[in-house]
N, CA, C and O of each residue as an XYZ file, in Angstrom:
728
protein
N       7.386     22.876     -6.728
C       7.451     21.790     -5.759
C       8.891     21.318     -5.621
O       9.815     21.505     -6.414
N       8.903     20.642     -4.413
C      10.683     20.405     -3.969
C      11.046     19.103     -5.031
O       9.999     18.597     -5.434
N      11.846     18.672     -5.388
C      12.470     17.318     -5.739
C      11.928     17.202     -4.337
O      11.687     17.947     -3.387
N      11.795     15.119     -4.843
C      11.526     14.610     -4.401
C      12.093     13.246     -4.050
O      11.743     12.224     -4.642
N      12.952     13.268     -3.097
C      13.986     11.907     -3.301
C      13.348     10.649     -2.767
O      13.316     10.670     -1.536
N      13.062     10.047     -3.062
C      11.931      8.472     -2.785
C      12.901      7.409     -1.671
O      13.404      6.327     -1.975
N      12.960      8.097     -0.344
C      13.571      7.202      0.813
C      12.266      6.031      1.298
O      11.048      5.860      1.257
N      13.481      5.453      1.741
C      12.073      4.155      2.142
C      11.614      2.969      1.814
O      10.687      2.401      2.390
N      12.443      2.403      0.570
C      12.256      1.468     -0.242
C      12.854      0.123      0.322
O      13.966      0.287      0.824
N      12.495     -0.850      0.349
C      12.483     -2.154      0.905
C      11.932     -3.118      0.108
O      10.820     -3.581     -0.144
N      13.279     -3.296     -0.261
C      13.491     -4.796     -1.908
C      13.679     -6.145     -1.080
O      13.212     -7.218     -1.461
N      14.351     -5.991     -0.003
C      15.182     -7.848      0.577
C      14.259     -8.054      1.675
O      14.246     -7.468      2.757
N      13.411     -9.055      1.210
C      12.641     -9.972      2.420
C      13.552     -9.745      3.952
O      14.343     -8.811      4.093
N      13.314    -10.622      4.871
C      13.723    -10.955      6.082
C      13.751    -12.281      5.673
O      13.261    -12.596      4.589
N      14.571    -13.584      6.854
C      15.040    -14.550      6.598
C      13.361    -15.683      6.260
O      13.306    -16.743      5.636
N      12.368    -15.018      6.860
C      11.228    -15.335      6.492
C      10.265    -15.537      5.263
O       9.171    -16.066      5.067
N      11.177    -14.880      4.558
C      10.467    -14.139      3.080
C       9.836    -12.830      3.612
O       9.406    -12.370      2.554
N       9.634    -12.287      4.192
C       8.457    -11.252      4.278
C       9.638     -9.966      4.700
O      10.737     -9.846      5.241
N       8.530     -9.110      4.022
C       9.101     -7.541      4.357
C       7.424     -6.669      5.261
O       6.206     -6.797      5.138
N       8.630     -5.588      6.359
C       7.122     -5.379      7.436
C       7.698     -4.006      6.952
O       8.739     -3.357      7.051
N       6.278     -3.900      6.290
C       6.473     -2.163      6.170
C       6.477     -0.795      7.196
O       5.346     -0.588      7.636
N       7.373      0.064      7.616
C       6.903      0.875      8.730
C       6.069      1.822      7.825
O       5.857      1.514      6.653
N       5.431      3.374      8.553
C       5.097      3.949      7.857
C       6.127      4.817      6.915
O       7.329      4.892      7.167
N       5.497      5.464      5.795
C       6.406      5.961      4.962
C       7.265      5.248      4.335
O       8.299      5.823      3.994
N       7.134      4.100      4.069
C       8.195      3.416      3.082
C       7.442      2.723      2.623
O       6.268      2.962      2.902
N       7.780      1.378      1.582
C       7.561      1.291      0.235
C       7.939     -0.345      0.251
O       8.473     -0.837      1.246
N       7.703     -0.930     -0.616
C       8.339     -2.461     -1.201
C       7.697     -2.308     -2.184
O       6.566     -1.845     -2.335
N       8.797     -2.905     -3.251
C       8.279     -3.451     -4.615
C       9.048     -4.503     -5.234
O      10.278     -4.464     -5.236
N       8.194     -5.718     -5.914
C       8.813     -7.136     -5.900
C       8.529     -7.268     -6.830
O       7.360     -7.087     -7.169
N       9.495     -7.653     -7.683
C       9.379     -8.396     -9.311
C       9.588     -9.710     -9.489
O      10.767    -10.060     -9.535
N       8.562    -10.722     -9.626
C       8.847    -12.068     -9.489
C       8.826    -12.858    -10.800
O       8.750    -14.076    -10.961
N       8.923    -11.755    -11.801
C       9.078    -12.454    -13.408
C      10.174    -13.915    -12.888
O       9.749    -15.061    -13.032
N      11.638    -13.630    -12.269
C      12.311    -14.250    -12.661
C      12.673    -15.163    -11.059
O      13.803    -15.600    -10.841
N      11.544    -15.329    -10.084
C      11.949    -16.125     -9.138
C      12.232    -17.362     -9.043
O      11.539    -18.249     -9.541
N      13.735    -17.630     -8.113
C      14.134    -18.446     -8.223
C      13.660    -19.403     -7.465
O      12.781    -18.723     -6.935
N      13.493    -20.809     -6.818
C      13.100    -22.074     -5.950
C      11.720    -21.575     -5.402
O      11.384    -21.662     -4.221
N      11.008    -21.072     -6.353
C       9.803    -20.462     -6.335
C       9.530    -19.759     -4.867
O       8.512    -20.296     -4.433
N       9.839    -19.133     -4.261
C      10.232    -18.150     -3.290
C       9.384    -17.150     -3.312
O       9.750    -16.189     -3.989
N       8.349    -17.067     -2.778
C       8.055    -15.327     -3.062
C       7.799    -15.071     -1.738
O       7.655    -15.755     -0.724
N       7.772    -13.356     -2.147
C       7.788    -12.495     -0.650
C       6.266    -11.901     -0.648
O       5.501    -11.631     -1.573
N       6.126    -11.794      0.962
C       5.120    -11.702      1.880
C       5.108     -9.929      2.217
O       5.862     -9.471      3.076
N       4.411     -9.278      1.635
C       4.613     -7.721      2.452
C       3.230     -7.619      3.844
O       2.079     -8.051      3.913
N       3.970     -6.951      4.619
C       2.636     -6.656      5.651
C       2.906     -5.297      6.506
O       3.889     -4.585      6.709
N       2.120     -5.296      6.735
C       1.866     -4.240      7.840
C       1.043     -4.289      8.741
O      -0.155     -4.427      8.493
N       1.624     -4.164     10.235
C       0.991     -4.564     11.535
C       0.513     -3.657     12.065
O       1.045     -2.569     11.841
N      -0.618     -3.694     12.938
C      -1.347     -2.190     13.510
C      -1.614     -0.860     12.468
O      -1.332      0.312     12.716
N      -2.087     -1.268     11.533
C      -2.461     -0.747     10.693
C      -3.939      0.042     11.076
O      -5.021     -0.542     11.132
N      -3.732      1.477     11.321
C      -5.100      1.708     12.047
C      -5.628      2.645     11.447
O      -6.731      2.195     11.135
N      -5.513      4.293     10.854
C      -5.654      5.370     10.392
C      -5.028      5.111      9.292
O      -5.754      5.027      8.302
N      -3.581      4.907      9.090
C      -3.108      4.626      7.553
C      -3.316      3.963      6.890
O      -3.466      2.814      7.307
N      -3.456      4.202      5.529
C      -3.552      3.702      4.067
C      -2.642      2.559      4.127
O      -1.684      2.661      4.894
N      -2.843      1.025      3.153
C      -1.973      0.100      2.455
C      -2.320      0.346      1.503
O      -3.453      0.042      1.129
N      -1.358      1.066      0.681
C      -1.747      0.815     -0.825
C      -0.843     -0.322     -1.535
O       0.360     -0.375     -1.280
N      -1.482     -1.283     -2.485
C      -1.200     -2.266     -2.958
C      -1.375     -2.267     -4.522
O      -2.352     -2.865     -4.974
N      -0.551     -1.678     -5.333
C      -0.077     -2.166     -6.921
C       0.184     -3.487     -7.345
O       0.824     -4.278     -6.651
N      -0.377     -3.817     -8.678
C       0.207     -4.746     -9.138
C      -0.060     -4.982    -10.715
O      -0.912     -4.556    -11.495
N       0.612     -5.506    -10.789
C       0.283     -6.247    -12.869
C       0.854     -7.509    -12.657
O       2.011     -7.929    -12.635
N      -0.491     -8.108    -12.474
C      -0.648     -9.706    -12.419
C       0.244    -10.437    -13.651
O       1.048    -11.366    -13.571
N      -0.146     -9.769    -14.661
C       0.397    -10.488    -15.842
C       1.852    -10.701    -16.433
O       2.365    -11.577    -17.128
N       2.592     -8.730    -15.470
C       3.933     -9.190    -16.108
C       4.838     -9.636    -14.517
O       6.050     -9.799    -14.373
N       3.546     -9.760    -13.311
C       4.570     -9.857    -12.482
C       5.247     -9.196    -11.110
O       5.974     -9.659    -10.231
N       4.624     -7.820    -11.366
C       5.273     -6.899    -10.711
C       4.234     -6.178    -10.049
O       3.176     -5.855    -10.587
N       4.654     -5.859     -8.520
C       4.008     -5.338     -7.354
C       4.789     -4.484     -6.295
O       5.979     -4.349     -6.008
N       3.588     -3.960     -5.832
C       4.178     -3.063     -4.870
C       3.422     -2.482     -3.608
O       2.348     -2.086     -4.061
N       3.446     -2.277     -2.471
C       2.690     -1.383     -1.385
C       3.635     -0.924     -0.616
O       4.738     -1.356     -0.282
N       2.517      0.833     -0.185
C       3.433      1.475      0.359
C       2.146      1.854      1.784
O       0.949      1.606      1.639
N       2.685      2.419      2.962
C       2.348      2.417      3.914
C       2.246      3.653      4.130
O       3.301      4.279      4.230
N       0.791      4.474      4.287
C       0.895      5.974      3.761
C       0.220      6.378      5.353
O      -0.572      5.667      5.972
N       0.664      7.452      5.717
C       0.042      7.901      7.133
C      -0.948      9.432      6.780
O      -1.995      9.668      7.384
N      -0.529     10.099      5.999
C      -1.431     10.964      5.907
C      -2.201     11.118      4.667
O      -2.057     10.212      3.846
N      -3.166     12.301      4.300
C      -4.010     12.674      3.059
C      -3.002     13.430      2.152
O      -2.705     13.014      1.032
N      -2.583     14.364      2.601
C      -1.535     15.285      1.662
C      -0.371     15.583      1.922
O      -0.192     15.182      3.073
N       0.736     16.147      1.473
C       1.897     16.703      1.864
C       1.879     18.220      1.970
O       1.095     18.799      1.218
N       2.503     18.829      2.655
C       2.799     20.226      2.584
C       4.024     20.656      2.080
O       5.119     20.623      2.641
N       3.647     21.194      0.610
C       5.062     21.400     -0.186
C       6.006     22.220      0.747
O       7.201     22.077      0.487
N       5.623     23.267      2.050
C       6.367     23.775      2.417
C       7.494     23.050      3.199
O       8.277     23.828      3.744
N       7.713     21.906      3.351
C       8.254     21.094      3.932
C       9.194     20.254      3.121
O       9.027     19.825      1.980
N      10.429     20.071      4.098
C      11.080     19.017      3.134
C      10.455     17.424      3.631
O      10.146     16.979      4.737
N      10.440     16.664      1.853
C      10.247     15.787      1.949
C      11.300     14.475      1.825
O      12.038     14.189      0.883
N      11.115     13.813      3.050
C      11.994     12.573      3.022
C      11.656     11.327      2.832
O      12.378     10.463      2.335
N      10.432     11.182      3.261
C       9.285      9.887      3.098
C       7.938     10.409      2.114
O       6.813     10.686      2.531
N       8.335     10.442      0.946
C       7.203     10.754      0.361
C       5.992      9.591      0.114
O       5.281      9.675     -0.888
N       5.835      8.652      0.966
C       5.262      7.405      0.758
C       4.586      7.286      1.929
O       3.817      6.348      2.137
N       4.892      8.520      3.050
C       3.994      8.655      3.905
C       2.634      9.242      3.908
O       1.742      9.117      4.747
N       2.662     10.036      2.583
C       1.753     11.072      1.528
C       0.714     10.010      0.619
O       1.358      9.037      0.228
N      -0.279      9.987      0.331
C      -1.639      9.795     -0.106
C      -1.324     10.335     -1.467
O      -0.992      9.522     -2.329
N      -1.421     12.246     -1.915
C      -1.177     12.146     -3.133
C       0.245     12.086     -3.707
O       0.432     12.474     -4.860
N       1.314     11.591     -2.919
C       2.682     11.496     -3.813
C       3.072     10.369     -4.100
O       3.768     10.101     -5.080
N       2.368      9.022     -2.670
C       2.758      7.675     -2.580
C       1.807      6.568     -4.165
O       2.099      5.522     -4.744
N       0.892      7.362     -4.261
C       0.057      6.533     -6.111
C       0.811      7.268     -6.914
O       1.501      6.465     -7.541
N       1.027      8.198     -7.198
C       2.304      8.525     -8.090
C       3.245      7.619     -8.290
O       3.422      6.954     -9.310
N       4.269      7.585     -6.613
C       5.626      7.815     -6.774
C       5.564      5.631     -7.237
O       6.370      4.932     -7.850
N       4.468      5.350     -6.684
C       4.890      3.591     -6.560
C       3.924      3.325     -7.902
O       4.316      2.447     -8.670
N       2.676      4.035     -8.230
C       2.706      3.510    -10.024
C       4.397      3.267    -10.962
O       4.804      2.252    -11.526
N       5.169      4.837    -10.796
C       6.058      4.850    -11.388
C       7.313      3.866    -11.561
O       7.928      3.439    -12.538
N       7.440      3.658     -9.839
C       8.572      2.271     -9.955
C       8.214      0.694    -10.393
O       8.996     -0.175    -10.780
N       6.338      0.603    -10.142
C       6.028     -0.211    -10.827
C       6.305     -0.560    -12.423
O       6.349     -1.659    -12.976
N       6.490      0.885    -13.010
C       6.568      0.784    -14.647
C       8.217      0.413    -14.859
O       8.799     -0.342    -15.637
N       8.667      1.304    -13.799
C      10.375      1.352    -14.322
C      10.558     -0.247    -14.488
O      11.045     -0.728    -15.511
N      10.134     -1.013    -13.413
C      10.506     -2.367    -13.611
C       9.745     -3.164    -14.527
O      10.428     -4.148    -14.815
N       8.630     -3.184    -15.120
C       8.484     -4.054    -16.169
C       6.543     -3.870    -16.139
O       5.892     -4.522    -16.955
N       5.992     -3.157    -15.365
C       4.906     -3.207    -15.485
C       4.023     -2.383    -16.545
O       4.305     -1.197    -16.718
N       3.060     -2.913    -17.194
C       2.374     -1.783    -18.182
C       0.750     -1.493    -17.084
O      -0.106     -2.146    -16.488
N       1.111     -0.147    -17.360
C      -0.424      0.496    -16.890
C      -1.513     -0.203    -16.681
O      -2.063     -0.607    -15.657
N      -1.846     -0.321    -18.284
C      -3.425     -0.643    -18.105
C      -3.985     -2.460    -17.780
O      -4.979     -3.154    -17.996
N      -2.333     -2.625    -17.006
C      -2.792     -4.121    -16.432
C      -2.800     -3.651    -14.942
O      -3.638     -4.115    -14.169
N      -2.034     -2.893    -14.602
C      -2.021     -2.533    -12.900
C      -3.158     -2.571    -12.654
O      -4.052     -2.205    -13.418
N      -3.328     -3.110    -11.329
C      -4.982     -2.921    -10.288
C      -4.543     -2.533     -9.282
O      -3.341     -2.746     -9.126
N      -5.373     -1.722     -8.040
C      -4.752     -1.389     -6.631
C      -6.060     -1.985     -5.998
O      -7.176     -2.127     -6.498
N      -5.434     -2.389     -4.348
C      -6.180     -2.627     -3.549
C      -6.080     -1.678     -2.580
O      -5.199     -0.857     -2.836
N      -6.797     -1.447     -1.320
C      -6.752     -0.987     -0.208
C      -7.311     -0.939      0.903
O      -8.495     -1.244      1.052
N      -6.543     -0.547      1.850
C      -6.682     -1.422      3.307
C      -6.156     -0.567      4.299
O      -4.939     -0.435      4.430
N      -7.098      0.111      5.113
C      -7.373      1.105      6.285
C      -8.018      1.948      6.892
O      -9.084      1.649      7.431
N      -7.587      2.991      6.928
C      -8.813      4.508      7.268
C      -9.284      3.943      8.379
O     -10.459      4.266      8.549
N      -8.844      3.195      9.256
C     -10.131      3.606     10.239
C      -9.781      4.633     11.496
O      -8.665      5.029     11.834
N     -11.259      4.992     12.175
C     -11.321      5.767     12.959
C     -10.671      5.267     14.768
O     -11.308      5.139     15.813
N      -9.367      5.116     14.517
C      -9.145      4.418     15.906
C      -9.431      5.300     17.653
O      -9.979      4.936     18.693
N      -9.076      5.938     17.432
C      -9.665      7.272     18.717
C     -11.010      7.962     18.413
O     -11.474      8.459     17.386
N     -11.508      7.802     19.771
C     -12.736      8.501     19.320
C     -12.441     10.361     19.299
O     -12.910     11.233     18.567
N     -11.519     10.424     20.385
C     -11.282     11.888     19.822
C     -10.515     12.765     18.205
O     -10.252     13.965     18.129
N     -10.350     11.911     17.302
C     -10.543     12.121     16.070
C     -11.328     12.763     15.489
O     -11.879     12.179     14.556
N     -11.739     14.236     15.759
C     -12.638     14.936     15.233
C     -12.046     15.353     13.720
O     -12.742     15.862     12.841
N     -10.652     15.041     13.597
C     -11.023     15.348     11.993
C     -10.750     13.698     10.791
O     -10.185     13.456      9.725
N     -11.408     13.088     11.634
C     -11.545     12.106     10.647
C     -10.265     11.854      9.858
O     -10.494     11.866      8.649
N      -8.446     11.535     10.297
C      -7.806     11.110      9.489
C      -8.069     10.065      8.375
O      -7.931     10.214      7.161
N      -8.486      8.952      9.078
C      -9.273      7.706      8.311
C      -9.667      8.098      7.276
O      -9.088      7.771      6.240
N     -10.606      8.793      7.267
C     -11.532      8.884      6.438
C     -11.019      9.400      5.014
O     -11.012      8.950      3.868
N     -10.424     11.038      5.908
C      -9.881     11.795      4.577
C      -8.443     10.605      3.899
O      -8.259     10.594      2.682
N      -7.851     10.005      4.513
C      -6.846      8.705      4.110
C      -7.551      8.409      2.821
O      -7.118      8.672      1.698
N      -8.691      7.830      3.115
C      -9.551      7.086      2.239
C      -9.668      8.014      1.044
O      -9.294      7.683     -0.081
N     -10.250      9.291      1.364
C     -10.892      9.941      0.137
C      -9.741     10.168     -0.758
O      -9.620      9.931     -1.960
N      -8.869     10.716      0.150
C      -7.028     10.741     -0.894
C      -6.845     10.123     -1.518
O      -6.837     10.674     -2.619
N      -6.620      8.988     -1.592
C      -5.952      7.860     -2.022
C      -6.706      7.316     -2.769
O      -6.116      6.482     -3.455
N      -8.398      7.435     -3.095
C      -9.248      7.043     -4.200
C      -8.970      7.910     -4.878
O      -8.638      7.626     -6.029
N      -8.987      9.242     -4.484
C      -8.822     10.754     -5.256
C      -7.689     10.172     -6.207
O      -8.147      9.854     -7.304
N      -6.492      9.979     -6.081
C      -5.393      9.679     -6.797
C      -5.214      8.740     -7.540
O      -4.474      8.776     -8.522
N      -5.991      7.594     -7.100
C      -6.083      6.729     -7.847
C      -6.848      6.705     -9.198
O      -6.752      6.042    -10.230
N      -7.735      7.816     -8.708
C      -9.055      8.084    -10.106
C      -7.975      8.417    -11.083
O      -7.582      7.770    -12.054
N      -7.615      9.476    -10.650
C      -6.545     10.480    -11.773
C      -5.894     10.090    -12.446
O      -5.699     10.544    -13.573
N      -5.189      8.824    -11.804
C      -4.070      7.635    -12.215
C      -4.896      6.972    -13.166
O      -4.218      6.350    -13.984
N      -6.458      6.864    -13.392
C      -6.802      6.004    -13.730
C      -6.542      4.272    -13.620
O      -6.538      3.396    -14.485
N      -6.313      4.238    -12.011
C      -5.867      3.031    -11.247
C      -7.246      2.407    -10.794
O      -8.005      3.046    -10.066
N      -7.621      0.822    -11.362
C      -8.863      0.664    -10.498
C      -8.463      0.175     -9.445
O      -7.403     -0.443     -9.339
N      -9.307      0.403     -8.482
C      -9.371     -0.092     -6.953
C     -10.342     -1.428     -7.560
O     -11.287     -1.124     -8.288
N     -10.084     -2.959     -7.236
C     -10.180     -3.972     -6.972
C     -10.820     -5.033     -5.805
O     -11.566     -6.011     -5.749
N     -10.110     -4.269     -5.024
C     -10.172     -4.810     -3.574
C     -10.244     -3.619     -2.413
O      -9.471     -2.661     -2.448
N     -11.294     -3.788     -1.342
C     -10.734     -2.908     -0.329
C     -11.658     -3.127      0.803
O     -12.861     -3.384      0.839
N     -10.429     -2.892      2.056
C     -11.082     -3.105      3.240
C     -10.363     -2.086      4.317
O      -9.232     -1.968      4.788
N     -12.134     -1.147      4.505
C     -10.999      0.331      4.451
C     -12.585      0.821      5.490
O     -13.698      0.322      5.325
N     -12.145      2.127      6.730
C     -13.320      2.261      7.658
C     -13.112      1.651      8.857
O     -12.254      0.895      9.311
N     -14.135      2.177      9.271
C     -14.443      0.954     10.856
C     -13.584      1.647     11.938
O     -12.995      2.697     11.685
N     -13.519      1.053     13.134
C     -12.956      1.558     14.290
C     -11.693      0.453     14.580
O     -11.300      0.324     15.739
N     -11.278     -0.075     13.846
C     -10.376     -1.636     14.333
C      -9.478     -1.025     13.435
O      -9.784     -0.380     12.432
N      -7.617     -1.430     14.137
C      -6.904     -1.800     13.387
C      -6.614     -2.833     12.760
O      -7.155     -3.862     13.164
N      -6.000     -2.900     11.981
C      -5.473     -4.069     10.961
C      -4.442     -4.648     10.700
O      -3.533     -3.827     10.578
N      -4.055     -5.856     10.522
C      -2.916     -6.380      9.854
C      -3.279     -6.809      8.323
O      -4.170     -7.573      7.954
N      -2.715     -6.386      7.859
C      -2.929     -6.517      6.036
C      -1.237     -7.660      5.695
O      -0.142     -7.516      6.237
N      -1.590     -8.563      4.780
C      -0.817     -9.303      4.410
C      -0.592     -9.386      2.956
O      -1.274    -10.323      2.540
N      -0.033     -8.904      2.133
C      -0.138     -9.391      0.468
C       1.284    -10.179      0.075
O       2.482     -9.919      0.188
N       0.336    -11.496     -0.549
C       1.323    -12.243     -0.591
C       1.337    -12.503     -2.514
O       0.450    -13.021     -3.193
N       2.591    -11.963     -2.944
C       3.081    -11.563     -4.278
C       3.191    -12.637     -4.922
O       3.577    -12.547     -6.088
N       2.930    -13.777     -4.440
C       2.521    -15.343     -5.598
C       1.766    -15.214     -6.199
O       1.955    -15.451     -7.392
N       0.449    -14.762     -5.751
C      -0.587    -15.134     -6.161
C      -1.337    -13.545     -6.066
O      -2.475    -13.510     -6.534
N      -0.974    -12.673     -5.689
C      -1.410    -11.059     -5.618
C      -2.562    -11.361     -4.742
O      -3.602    -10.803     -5.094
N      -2.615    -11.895     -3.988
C      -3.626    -12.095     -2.806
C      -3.561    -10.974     -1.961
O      -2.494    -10.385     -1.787
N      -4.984    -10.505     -1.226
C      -4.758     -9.576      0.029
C      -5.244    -10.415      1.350
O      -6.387    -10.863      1.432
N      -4.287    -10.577      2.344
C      -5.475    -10.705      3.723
C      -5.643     -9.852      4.842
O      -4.798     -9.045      5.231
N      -6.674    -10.036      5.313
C      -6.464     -8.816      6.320
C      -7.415     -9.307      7.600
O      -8.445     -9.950      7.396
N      -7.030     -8.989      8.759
C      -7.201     -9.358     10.151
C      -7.643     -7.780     11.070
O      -6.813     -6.870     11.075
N      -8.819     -7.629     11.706
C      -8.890     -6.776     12.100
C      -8.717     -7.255     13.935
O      -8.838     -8.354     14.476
N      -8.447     -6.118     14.409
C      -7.721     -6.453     15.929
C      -8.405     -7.418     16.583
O      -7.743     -8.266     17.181
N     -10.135     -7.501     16.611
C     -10.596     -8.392     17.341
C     -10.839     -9.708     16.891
O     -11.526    -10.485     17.554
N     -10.168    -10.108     15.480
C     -10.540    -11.272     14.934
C      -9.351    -12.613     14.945
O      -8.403    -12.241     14.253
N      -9.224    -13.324     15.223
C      -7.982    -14.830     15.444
C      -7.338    -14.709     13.728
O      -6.188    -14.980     13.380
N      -8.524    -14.201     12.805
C      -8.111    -15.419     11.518
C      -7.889    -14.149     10.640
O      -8.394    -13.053     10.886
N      -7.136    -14.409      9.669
C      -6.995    -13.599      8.135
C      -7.993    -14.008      7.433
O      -8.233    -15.198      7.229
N      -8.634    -13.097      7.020
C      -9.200    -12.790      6.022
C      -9.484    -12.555      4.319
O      -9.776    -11.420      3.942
N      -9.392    -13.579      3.414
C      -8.951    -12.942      2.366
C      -9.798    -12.006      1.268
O     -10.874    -12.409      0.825
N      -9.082    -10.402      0.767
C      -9.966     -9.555      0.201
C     -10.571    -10.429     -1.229
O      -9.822    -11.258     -1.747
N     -11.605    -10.245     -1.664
C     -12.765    -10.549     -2.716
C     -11.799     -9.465     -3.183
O     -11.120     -8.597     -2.635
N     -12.091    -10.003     -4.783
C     -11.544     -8.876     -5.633
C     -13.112     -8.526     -6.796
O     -13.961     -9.321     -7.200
N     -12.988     -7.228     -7.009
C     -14.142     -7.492     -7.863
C     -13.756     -7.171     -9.987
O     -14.651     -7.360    -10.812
């Protein structure tokens, strides 16, 4: 397999606090040591076929989501956004979760997408999104927590890193939503 250089990463809020993920890139926020109690807002808008995957370890602090558009990568290809990938993006963002201060077996993931937005979608991106990204997560031995994932609506997903909250808004609805964790 090629090296894999991890482009895409998005550490500095906007003057808002919030970082808007495109696809294929990444945020990860360590708020052990925030200052005027400040924390940042990640989201992603029109969220329709792609994956939000959402890391975290509540306890020491540290989080992360990345904005994944497909099920797999094709090693024959060079990779520049490996966070656009299903099985490279639970890899590659467990890992930067640890580099910075997180231990494993506190991480939880949420998730938020797959749906079927065109009806001419005969091969079910959504779906297989979905099966990927549980697939990887099993392996990881990552539990899924939270998820709001399916359906024919896009989404705006909001996780706000105070409190490791998810919300999520599907196209025809006014209000956010916040995910139940189980």
């Amino acid at each position: 397999m090629k090296k894999i250089k991890p482009h895409g990463c998005i550490e500095k809020p906007n003057t808002d606090g919030k970082i808007i993920l495109p696809i294929g890139h990444y945020a990860i926020v360590n708020c052990r040591n925030k200052p005027n109690n400040i924390y940042t807002k990640i989201s992603i808008y029109g969220l329709g076929s792609c994956i939000a995957l959402i890391l975290f370890d509540s306890k020491n602090k540290v989080s992360g989501m990345s904005h994944i558009l497909l099920p797999k990568c094709q090693l024959n290809k060079k990779i520049e956004y490996p966070h656009k990938y299903a099985d490279l993006s639970a890899n590659l963002l467990l890992q930067e979760l640890l580099n910075r201060g997180a231990i494993k077996k506190n991480i939880k993931a949420v998730i938020v997408g797959g749906s079927k937005i065109f009806e001419l979608d005969e091969n079910g991106i959504g779906i297989n999104n979905i099966k990927a990204i549980k697939n990887e997560l099993k392996k990881l031995e990552i539990k899924i927590i939270g998820e709001n994932t399916g359906g024919s609506e896009g989404r705006v997903v909001i996780f706000d890193t105070k409190d490791f909250s998810v919300y999520v808004r599907l196209t025809r609805e006014s209000n956010l939503q916040k995910i139940k964790y189980s």
